[in-house]
N, C-alpha and C positions, 0 to 999 in steps of 0.2 A: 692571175691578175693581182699585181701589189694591193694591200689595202689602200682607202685613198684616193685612189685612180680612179679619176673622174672620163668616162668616154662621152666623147662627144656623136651626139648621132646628130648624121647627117640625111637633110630631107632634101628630096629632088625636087627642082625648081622648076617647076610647069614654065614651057616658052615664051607663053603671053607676062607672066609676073616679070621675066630676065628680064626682056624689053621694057617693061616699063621701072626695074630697078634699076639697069643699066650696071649693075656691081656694088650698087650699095648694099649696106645693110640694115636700113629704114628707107619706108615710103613715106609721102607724104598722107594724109589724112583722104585729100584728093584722090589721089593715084590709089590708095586702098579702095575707095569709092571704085574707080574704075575698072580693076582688078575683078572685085564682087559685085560689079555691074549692078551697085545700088548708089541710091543718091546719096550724098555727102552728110545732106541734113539727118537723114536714115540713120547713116553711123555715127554723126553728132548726138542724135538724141539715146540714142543706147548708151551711147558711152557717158553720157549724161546720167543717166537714171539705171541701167546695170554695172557703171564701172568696166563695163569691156564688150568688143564689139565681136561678136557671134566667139567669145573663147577669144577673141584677141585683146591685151592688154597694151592697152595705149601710153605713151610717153610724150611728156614733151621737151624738143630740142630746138633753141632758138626760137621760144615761143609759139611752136606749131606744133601741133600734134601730131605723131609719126606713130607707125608700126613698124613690126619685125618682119623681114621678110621671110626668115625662116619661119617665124608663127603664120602668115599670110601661105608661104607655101603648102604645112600641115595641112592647114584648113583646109584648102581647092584641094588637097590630095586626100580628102575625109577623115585623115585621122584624131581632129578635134571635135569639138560640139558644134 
């Protein structure tokens, strides 16, 4: 492999996340809520006071706060905290 070369790993998208990403590549804050079937306020206040909600690191785009849905698939597939 060239030096450099950056590989992309690719994580597999649990069915229930596709459906509710639809092909994006951010959820909303919401939709993350319903994903890990916690309340909204739950992962507001984490991200609030740990900066990131169970190992996911939050963004915001047009004023709302969004995840990755690849970080969001990691995680339901165990390989994050």
């Amino acid at each position: 492999m060239p030096q450099g070369h950056i590989m992309a790993m690719q994580t597999e998208i649990p069915p229930g996340l596709a459906a509710i990403a639809r092909g994006r590549d951010y959820i909303t804050l919401r939709e993350l809520s319903e994903a890990l079937n916690k309340a909204e306020q739950t992962l507001r206040k984490l991200h609030c006071t740990q900066g990131e909600v169970y190992g996911i690191r939050l963004h915001k785009i047009g004023g709302r706060l969004t995840a990755s849905v690849a970080d969001t698939a990691a995680l339901l597939n165990g390989s994050q905290k």
